[in-house]
N, C-alpha and C positions, 0 to 999 in steps of 0.2 A: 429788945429781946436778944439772950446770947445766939452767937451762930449754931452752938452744941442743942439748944432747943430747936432750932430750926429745922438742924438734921433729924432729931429724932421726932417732930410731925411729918416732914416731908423726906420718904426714900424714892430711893431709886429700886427699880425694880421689873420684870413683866411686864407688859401695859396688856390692860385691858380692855377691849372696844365695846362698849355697849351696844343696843340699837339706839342710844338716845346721845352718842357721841357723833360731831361731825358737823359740818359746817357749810361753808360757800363750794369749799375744793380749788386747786387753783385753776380748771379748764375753765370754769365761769366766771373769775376773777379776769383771766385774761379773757376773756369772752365780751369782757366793758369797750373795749377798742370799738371804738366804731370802723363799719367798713372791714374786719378780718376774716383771718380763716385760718386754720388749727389743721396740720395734721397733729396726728400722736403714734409716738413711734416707740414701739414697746410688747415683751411678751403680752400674751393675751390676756392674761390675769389681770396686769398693772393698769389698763385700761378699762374694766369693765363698770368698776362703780361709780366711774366718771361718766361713763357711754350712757349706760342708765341714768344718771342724774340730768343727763344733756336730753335723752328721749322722752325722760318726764315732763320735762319743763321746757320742751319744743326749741332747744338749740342744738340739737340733732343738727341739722343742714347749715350746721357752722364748722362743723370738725368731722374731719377722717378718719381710718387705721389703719398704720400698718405694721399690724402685729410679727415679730420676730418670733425666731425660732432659733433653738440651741446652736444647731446647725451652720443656719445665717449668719450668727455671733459667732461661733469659731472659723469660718471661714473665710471670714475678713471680707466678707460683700457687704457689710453693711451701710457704707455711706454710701457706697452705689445706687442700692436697692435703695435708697432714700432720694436719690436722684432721680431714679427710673418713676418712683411713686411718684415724688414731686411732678414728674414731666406729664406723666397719667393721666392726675389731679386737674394743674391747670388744661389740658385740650379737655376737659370733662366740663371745668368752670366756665371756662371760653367761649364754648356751644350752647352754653345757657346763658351771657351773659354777664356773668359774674366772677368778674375776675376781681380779686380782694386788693386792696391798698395795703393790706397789713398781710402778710404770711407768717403765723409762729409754726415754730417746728416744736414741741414737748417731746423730752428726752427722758427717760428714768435713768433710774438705778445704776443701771448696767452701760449708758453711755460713760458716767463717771469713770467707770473702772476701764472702759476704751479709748477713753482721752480723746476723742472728736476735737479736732481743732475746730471750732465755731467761727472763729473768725475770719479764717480763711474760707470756709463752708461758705458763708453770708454774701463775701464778698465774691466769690462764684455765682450764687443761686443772684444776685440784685445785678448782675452782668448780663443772665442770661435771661431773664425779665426785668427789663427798666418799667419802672414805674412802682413794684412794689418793692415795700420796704419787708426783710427780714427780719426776725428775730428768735432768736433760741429761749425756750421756758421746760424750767426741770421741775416735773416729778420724783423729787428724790428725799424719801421719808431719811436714810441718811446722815442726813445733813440736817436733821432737827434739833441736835443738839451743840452746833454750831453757831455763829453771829451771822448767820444768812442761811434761816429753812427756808423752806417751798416758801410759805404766806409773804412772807416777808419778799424774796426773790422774784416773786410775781409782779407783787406792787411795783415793784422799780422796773419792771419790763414792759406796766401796760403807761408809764410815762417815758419811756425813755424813748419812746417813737415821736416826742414832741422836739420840735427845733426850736433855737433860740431865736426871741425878737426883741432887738434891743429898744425898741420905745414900749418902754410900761405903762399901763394906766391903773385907774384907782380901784381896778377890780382884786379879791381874794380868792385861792383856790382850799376849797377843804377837800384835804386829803385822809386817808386810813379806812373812812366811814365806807362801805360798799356801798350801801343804801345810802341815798340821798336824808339828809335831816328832814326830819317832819314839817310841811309849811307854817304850820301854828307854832311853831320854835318861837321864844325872841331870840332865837340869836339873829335871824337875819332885819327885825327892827334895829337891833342896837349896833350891826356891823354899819347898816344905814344912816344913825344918829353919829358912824363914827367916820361919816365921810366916804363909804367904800360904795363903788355901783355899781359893783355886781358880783356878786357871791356864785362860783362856779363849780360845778361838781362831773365828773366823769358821763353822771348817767345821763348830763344833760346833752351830748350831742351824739348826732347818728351819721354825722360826713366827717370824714379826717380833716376836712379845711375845715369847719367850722371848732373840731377838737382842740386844733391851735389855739386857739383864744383862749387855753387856757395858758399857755407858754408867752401871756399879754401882762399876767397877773403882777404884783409888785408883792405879794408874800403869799404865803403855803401855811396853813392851820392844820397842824397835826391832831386829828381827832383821834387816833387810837398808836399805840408805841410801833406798831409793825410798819408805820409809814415813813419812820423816822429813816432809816438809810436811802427810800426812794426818795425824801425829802433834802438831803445832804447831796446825792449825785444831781436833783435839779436846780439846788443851787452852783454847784460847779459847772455845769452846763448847761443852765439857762437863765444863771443869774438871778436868780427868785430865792430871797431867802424864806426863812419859814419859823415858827414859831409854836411849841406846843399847846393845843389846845383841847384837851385830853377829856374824853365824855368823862364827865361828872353828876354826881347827884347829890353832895353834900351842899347846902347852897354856902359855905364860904368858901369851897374849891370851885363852883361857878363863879362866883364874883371875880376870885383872883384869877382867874383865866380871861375873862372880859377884862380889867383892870390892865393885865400886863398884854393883851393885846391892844392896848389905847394906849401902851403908853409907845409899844414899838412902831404904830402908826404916830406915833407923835400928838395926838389929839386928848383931851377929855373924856375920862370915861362919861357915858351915860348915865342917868339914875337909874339905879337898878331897885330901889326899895318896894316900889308896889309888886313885881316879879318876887322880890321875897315875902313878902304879906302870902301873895298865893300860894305860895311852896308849902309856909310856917303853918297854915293853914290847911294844907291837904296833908300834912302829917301829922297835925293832932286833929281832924275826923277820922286817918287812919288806926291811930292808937285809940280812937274811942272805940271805933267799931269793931277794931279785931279783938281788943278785950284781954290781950293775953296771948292770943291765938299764936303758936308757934310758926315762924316763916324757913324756911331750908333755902337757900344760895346756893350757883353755881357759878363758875367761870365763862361759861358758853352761854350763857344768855347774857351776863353783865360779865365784860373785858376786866371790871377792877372790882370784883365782889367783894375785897373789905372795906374800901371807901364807899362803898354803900351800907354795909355795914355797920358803920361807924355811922353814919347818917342817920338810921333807923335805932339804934341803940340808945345814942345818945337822947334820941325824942322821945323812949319810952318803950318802942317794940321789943319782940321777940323773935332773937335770932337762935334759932337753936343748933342751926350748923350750915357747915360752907363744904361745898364740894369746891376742892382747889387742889391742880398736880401741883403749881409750883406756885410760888410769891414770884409774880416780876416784878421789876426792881420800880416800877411808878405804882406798885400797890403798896411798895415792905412799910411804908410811914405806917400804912392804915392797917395792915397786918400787925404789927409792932402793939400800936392803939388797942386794937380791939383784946389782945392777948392778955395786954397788961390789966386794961378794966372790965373787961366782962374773960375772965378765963375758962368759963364755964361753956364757952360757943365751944361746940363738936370741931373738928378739920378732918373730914374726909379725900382722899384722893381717887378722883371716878377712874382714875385707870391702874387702879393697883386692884390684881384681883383680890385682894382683901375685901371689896364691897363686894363681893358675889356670892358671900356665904354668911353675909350680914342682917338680922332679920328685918320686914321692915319696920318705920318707926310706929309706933303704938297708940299716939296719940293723935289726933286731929292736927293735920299741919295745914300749910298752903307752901307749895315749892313754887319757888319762880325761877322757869326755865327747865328744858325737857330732859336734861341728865339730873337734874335734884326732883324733879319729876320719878323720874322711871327707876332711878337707885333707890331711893325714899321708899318709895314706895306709898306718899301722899295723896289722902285724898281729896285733895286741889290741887290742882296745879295751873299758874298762867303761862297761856300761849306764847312764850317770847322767844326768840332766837339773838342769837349774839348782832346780829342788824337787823334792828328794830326801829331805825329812825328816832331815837330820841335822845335828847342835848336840852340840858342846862333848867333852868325852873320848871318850866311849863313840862320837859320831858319828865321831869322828878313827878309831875304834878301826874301823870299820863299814866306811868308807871305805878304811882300809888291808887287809882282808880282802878287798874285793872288787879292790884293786889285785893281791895274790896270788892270786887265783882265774884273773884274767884272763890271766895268766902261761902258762896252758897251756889256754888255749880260743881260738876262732879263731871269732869271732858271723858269725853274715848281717849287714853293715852295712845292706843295703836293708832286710831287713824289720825290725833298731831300729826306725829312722828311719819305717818304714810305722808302727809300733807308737807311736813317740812323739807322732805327730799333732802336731808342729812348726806352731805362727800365727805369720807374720812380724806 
């Protein structure tokens, strides 16, 4: 596809927040550390739909505030009153107890524009408390259309408290995924058929010594693109390289992800044929049973909506439109694909208010995922969020189970969306 086409599906414009946009947020992301503690330092505003997503989902008593004021900021007391809080905090932690191994500090907006030296900060506050480690984490919308937003900026914050150990063993770290992969994955049979023993994931420990073990691994599996620059500084600094291994559900883009991971391990791939039997087969029950039945995509439930796309397409569904702001650049193959042979797919952008005066769709759909959900105005929709835990055949096989479930159920979209605790 020309670039001239590109621009004219995809502008720049307003953004518009639905209730059905939103995601992990970065205080829960960095919230993974084991062992931490968060304040947040920031007007009261920039703090609030973080605070409520923390009190919902009972990680309240892991983070702070301390809200700024116009005031504070022209007055140049700010890193002070950050000091004073900090000093507050820990006699508060201390008498309970619970003094963190990790401190972040999150900073928005408006630190940017005050230029805080960090580093010099860090090396104060880790002076005046031995034992914990600092680190600085931005809230800063900003910088999203930058090569390091918030999501991304995170991910490299909550590894970069890992130290180097120079004897590796045969274990792999997946990284990008927030959610742990589903146990019933093969991926973890075939990382095993490929020599590897032990497959390690963030959420799997709750003590920072035990965290280490992931700084043991001998490569890094990139399951989603936001990982890739955390991915690149742990190889500089802890010597782990890494390898893309990018959720997929077309099963030729599964195989060549297993394929070029066996081959950087240096081993044999596994068979992988009866894993495609199953797949091949959960996608022609699905095109029996849907019948026709039109399906809506978005971004936030599936990270690369036209490589799925194109997966479903090509077997015979029906796609009748993609909720997508932008093509990143490990989708534009399958974007390109789907353009040229089926042109008839819609491209909607959920954050151009142009959907807000769009009527809904008229026919019987099933949307998967809660912004083609709630724009759509579909009545089906499955319950997915952008971590979902699913990877490679068996996820494809998972995914399409719940696209036939959804077929004949008709959810509360308000209480998903209550349920999902959605952080822009």
């Amino acid at each position: 596809m020309s670039c001239s086409l590109l621009e004219n599906v995809f502008e720049n414009s307003l953004h518009y927040a639905s209730p059905a946009h939103g995601g992990w947020g970065v205080l829960k992301i960095a919230q993974l550390i084991p062992e931490s503690y968060f304040i947040f330092v920031s007007p009261s505003a920039c703090g609030r739909h973080g605070a409520l997503g923390a009190r919902m989902e009972g990680r309240k008593n892991r983070v702070s505030y301390l809200f700024l004021t116009e005031q504070s900021i022209v007055s140049g007391d700010y890193e002070q009153m950050l000091l004073d809080a900090l000093e507050e905090l820990f006699s508060f932690l201390d008498r309970r107890g619970r003094r963190p191994k990790v401190m972040g500090v999150f900073v928005s907006c408006i630190d940017d524009l005050l230029g805080t030296d960090h580093e010099a900060l860090r090396e104060e506050l880790e002076e005046k408390y031995p034992g914990v480690r600092f680190i600085d984490c931005h809230m800063n919308p900003t910088s999203t259309d930058t090569g390091v937003p918030p999501l991304v900026n995170v991910q490299n914050k909550i590894y970069s408290v890992l130290e180097r150990e120079e004897k590796k063993d045969s274990g792999v770290n997946i990284v990008g995924n927030l959610e742990p992969f589903r146990k019933d994955s093969e991926l973890y049979e075939v990382l095993r058929n490929m020599g590897v023993s032990e497959v390690r994931h963030i959420t799997d420990y709750r003590t920072m010594a035990s965290y280490q073990d992931m700084a043991k691994s001998r490569l890094n599996l990139i399951a989603a693109p936001s990982a890739v620059y955390a991915s690149k500084n742990m190889k500089r600094k802890l010597g782990i390289p890494f390898e893309k291994m990018l959720i997929s559900f077309r099963p030729e883009d599964i195989r060549e992800n297993y394929e070029r991971v066996a081959e950087v391990l240096g081993v044999p791939c596994p068979p992988l044929e009866e894993y495609e039997r199953e797949a091949e087969a959960a996608l022609v029950l699905t095109r029996d049973e849907l019948d026709g039945m039109p399906l809506i995509l978005d971004e936030e439930s599936i990270a690369r909506p036209f490589e799925l796309a194109r997966c479903l397409l090509d077997h015979g569904l029906n796609i009748k439109r993609i909720y997508c702001q932008q093509v990143i650049p490990d989708d534009r193959e399958h974007f390109d694909y789907v353009m040229e042979h089926y042109p008839e797919t819609e491209i909607r952008q959920p954050q151009n208010p142009k959907v807000t005066v769009e009527s809904p769709v008229r026919e019987e759909c099933i949307a998967v995922g809660y912004s083609a959900g709630y724009l759509s105005g579909a009545a089906h929709v499955v319950d997915i969020g952008g971590q979902n835990g699913l990877y490679g055949y068996r996820g494809l096989t998972e995914l399409l189970g719940r696209i036939r479930s959804a077929k004949n159920q008709s959810p509360d979209l308000k209480k998903i969306l209550e349920d999902a605790v959605l952080i822009i």
